[in-house]
N, C-alpha and C positions, 0 to 999 in steps of 0.2 A: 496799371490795372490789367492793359489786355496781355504784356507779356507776362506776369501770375496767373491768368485765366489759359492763356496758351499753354504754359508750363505745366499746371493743373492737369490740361486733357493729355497733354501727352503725356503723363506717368500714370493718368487713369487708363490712357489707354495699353500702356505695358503690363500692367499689371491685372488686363482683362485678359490678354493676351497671353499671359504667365497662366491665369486660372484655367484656359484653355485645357492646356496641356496636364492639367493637375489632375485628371484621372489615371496621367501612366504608372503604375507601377512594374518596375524592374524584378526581373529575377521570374522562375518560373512558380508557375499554379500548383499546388498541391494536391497530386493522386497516390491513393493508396495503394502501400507496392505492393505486387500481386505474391501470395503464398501458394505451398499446394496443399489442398484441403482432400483428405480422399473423399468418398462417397459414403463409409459405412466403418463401423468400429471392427477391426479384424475380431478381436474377443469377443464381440456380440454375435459373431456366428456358431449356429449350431446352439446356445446357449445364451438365453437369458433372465433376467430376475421376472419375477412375478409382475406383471402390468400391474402399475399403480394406477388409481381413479384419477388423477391428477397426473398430468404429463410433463410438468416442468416444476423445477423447484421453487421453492419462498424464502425468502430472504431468515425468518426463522427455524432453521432446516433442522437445528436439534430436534424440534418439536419429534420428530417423526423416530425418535428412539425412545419415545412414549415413557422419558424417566424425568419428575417431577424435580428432582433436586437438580438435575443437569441443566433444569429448564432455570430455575434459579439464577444459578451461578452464572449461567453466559447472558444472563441479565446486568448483572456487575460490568462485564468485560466492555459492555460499551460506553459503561460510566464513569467508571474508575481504572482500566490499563492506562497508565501512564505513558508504555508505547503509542497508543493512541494517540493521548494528550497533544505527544511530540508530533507525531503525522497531521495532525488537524491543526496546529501553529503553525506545521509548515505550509497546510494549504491555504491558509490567511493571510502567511505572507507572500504565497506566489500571487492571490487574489490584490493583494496592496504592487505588488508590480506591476499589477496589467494596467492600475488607476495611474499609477506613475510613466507608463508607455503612453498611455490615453492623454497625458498632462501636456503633450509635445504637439498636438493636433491643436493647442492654442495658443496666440500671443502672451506673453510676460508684459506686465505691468505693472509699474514700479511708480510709489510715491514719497517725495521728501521734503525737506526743507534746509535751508542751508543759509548760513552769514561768513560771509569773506571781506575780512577788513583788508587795503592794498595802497601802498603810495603810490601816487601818479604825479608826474611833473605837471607843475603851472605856468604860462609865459608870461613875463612881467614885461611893463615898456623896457625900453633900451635892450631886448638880448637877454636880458636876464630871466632867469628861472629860478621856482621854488617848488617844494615837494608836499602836499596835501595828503592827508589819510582818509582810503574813499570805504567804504561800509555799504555791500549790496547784498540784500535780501533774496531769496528766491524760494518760493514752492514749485518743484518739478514734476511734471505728470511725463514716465516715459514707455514707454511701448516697443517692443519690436518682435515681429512673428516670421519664424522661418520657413518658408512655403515650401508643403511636401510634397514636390513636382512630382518627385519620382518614386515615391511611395515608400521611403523609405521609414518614415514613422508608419505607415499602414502595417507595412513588414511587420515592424517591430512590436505593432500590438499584437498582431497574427500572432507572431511565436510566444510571446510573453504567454497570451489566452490560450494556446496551446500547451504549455508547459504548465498554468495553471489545472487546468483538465486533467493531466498526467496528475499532478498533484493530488487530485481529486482520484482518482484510477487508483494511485499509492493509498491513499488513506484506506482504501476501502480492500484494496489487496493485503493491509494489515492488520483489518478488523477482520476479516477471513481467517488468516493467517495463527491471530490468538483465539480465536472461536476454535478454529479447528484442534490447535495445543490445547486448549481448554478441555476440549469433550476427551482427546486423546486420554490426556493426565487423570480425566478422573471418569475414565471406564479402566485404564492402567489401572488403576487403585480399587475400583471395584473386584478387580479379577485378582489383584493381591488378598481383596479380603475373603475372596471363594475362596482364594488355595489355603488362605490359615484357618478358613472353616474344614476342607479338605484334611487338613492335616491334622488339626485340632479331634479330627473323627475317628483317623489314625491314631493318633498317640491314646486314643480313648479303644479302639481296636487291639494295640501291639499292649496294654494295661492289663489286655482280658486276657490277652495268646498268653502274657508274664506270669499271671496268674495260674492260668492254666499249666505252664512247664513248672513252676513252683510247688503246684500240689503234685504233679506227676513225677516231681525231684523226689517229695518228700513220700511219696508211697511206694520210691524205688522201683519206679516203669519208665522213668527219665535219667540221661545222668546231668551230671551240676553243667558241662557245656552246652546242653540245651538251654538252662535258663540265663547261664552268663550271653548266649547270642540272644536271647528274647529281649534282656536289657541293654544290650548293645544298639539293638533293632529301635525301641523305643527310645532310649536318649538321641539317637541319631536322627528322628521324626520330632522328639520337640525342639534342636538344637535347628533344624529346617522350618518349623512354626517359627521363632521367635527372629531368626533372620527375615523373614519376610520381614517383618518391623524398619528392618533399613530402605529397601526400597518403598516401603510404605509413605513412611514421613518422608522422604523427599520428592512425594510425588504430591501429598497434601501442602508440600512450602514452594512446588511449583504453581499448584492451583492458588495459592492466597497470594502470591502473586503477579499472577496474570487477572487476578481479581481486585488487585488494587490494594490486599489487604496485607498488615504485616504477618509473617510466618507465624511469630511469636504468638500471637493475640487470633489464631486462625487452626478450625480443627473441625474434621468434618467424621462424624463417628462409624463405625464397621457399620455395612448394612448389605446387604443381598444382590446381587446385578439384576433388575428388574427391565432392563433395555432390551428392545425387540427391534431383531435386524432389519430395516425398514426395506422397501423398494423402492430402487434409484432411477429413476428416469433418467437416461444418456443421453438421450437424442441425437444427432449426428455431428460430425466432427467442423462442420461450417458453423455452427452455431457456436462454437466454441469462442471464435473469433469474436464475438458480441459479450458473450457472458463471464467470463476472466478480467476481472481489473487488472490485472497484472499485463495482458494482451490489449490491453483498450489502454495504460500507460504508456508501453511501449510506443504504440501506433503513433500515439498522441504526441512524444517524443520525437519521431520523424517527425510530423508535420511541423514542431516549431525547427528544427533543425533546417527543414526546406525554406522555411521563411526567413531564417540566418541568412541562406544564399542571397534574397533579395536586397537584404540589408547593406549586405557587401556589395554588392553590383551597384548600388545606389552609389556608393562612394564615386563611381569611375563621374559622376555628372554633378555639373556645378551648384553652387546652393544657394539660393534668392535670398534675400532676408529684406522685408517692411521694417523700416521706424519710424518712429513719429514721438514728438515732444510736444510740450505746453505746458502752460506757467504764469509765474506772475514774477517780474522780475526788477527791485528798485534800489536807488537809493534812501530811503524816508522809508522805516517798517509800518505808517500811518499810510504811507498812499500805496502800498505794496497789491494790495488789493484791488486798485483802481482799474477801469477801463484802459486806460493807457498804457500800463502797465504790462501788457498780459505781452509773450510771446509763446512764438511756436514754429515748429518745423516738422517736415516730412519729407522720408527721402527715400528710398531704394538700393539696395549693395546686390550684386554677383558675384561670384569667385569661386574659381577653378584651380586647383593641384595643377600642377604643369611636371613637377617634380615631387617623387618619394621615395625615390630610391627601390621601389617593385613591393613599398607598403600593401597597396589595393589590391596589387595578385598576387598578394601570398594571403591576402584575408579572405579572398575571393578564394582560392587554393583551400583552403582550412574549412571555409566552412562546407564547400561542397564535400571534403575528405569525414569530416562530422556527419554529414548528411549521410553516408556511405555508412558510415560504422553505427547510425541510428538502424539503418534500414538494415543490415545484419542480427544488433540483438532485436530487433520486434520477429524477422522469421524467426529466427535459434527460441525465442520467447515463446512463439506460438510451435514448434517442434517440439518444444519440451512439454510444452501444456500437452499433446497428441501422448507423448511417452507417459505421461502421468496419468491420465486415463487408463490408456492401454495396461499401463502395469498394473493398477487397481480392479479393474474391468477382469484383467486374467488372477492377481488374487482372489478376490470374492470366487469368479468357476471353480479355483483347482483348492480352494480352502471348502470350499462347500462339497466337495468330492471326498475331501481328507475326512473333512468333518465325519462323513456318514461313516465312512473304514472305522474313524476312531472310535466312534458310538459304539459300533459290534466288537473293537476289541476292548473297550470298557467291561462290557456286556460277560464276552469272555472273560476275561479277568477274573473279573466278581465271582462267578462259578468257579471258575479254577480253584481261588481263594476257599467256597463253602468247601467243595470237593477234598480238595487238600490237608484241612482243617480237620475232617470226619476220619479222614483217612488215617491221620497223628493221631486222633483221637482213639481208634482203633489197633494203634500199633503196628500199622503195615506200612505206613513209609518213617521217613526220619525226618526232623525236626528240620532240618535243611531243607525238605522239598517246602514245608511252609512258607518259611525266612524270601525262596525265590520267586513265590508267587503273589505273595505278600509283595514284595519290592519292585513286581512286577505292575501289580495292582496299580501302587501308587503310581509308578510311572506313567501308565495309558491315562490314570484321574488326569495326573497333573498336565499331560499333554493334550488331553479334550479341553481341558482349560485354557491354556495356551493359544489352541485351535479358536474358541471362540472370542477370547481379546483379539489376535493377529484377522479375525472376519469383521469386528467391530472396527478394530483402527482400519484397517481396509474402506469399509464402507466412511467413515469420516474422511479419509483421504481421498476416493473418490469423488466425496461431495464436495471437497477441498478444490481440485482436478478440475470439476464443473463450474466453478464460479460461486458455488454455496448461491445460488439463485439468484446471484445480482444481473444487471446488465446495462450493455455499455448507453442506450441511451438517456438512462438517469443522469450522463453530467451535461448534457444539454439542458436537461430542467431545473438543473440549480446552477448555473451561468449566472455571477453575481455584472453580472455587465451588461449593455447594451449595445448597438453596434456602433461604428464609427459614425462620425458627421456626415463625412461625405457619403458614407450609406444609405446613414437615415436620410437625409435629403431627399436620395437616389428613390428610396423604398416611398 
C-alpha cells in the first residue's frame, strides 16, 4: 500500500511539474507586417466628387444608383450565385477545421469489450502436463492525452482560426466581386439598349433624309446617286441597330447567371438607364487596409502561416503523453462485473527524435519560407488595392472632363446636322456634305454614350476598389469559436 501510495505522488508530482511548463508556446507572436500607406489619394487632389451626407459606404452600395430593377437583381446574387454557394462551403469547412484543431487540446477515450479464448498448460502430479482452453472477458475504459507543453496544438488552432477568417475575408471578397459584375452587366446592357434607341432614332432620321432625296430624284434637283448613298446610309444604321442584339443577349445570360438563374428561362426587357452617378466617399488610403476583404484575407493568411512556424519549432521538443486504463476483467462473463474483478493502470511516456535525418529543419525551413511569401502577397494585395482606387479615382475626373467636351460636341453636331440639312434643302451644298454630318452626328451620340457607361462602370469599380462598404472587424463578430482552455481558464 505505501509503495502505490508512494508511486502515486511521485507521477502526480511530474505531472504537476509538466503542467508547469504547459503555458510555453514555441515559435514567435504574430504582428502585423508593416505596409506603406500614403497620407492622401493622389487623384483626390485638386478634384473631387460632390461631398456625400454619408461619409462611408453600406454594405447595399447599388442602392445609391437610385435604379429599382438593379436593386432587385443583386438581391438574387446573395441567394442564388452558386459562386457563392461554393465560397460559403468553403468557409464551413475551414470553420469544421478549427473544431478538429480544438479536438487535440483533449484526451481520447476509448470504450470496448472483448472475449479471447487461449490454451494454457496445467501441471499434473508426476511432471506431467495437460492443456486447458481459458475464456477471458473484458470491458476496457482507455484514455490517453498528449500534453501540449509546447503549444504546439495552441499553434495549430491559431492558424487553423486564422485561415478560417481568411476564409471568411474570401467569401465576402466574392460577394463584392459578383455584385460588382452584376451592376457592371446590366448597366452594359442598359447603355446597349440607349444606343439601339439611339440608332433606332437614326434609321427613323436617315428614312426622312431617303425620302427626301427620293422626291428630289424624282422632280429632277437630285440625281439617283444621292438616293443610292441615302439608302446605303440607312441600311448601314439598321445593320448597326440590330448587331447590338449580340452583345445584348450575352450580357442578359451573364446577368441570369450571376443570378442563379438559367439563361434560357431569363430576360430582362429594353428600358431606359434611369441610374444616377452617385458620390463616392474615399476616405484615405489607411482605411483601405480595414475595408477590402480581399486585404483582411490576405493579412489573415500571414498570421496562420506565422503560426505554421510555431507548429514546426514544436517538433524540435519532446512529447508527454498520459494514459490510463480500467475495466473489468474475468474468466466467468457472470462475475465479469464483480468488485474483484475490476483492473486499471496509469502511466506516463516521453519521447524525443534523436534522429531524422534534417526532417524538423527543413519543416522549420518551409514554413518560415511560407511565412515570407504570405507576407509578400498581403503587401502586392494591398499595392494593388492602392492602384485600383487610383485608377478609378483618375477615371471618374478625366471621364467627367471628357463628358462635358462631348456634351458640346453633341450639341454641335445636332446643329451642324439642321444647318446641313436646309442647306441640301436649298440647293447650295451636296448630298455629301449631309451623308458627313449625319455620320458625324451619330458618332459624338454614340460616344456620349460610351462616355457615360465607361463613368458608370468606373464608379462600380471604384466602389468595388473600396470594399463595397464592408469591413474587416465584422469577422471577429461571427467567430463560430471560443477560445482555448487554457485561455479561458486564464480569462
Amino acid at each position: 500500500m505505501f509503495r502505490r501510495a508512494r508511486a502515486s505522488s511521485v507521477l502526480g508530482a511530474a505531472v504537476g511539474a509538466l503542467l508547469l511548463v504547459a503555458g510555453c508556446t514555441v515559435g514567435p507572436n504574430y504582428v502585423r507586417p508593416t505596409v506603406i500607406s500614403p497620407p492622401a489619394y493622389k487623384e483626390l487632389e485638386g478634384w473631387k466628387v460632390a461631398a456625400p451626407q454619408d461619409t462611408t459606404l453600406r454594405g447595399a452600395w447599388w442602392e445609391m444608383f437610385q435604379d429599382p430593377e438593379l436593386n432587385a437583381l443583386e438581391a438574387e446574387v446573395s441567394i442564388s450565385n452558386q459562386t457563392l454557394a461554393a465560397a460559403e462551403a468553403q468557409v464551413r469547412q475551414a470553420q469544421a477545421a478549427v473544431q478538429a484543431a480544438r479536438a487535440s487540446y483533449f484526451p481520447v477515450i476509448s470504450v470496448g469489450a472483448a472475449v479471447a479464448n487461449s490454451r494454457q498448460p496445467t501441471s499434473l502430479g508426476g511432471g506431467a502436463a495437460s492443456r486447458r482452453t481459458v475464456t477471458d472477458y473484458s470491458v476496457p475504459l482507455q484514455a490517453s492525452w498528449e500534453l501540449d507543453l509546447w503549444g504546439r496544438v495552441r499553434r495549430s488552432v491559431e492558424s487553423q482560426q486564422a485561415s478560417a477568417k481568411a476564409s471568411q475575408a474570401d467569401l465576402e471578397s466574392t460577394r463584392l466581386s459578383a455584385q460588382a459584375a452584376l451592376a457592371q452587366s446590366y448597366f452594359a446592357l442598359r447603355i446597349l439598349d440607349a444606343q439601339r434607341q439611339l440608332l433606332d432614332e437614326t434609321v427613323a432620321d436617315y428614312q426622312k433624309t431617303l425620302e427626301l432625296t427620293q422626291n428630289r430624284y424624282a422632280s429632277g434637283v437630285a440625281s439617283k446617286a444621292d438616293v443610292v448613298q441615302a439608302e446605303t446610309q440607312l441600311k448601314t444604321a439598321q445593320a448597326q441597330a440590330i448587331d447590338v442584339g449580340v452583345q445584348r443577349a450575352q450580357l442578359e445570360h451573364a446577368i441570369a447567371s450571376l443570378t442563379g438563374t438559367p439563361a434560357s428561362t431569363f430576360s430582362l426587357p429594353a428600358a431606359s438607364l434611369s441610374a444616377v452617378l452617385p458620390a463616392i466617399p474615399a476616405g484615405v488610403p489607411s482605411e483601405l487596409l480595414e475595408r477590402r476583404p480581399d486585404i483582411a484575407a490576405a493579412e489573415r493568411r500571414v498570421a496562420a502561416a506565422n503560426a505554421q512556424i510555431g507548429v514546426a519549432e514544436a517538433a524540435y521538443y519532446p512529447t508527454v503523453t498520459l494514459s490510463g486504463s480500467a475495466g473489468f476483467l474475468d474468466t466467468t462473463l457472470s462475475s465479469l462485473f464483480s468488485w474483484p474483478s475490476r483492473v486499471w493502470a496509469v502511466g506516463a511516456a516521453i519521447a524525443e527524435t534523436v534522429f531524422e535525418g534534417g526532417l524538423r529543419r527543413a519543416q522549420s525551413a518551409e514554413a518560415r519560407a511560407a511565412y515570407d511569401g504570405t507576407v509578400a502577397s498581403y503587401r502586392q494585395t494591398v499595392l494593388t488595392g492602392f492602384q485600383e482606387v487610383e485608377d478609378n479615382l483618375a477615371a471618374l475626373r478625366i471621364l467627367q472632363d471628357e463628358a462635358q467636351v462631348q456634351d458640346e460636341a453633341v450639341k454641335a453636331a445636332r446643329e451642324s446636322v439642321a444647318l446641313t440639312t436646309n442647306q441640301y434643302k436649298a440647293g447650295t451644298v451636296s448630298y455629301l456634305n449631309v451623308i458627313v454630318v449625319q455620320a458625324v452626328a451619330l458618332a459624338n451620340e454614340s460616344n456620349a454614350l460610351a462616355i457615360r457607361g465607361r463613368r458608370i462602370a468606373a464608379s462600380v469599380l471604384l466602389i468595388e476598389a473600396l470594399g463595397g462598404g464592408w469591413n474587416a472587424p465584422s469577422l471577429d463578430r461571427t467567430e463560430p469559436w471560443g477560445p482555448a482552455p487554457q485561455q479561458a481558464a486564464a480569462q
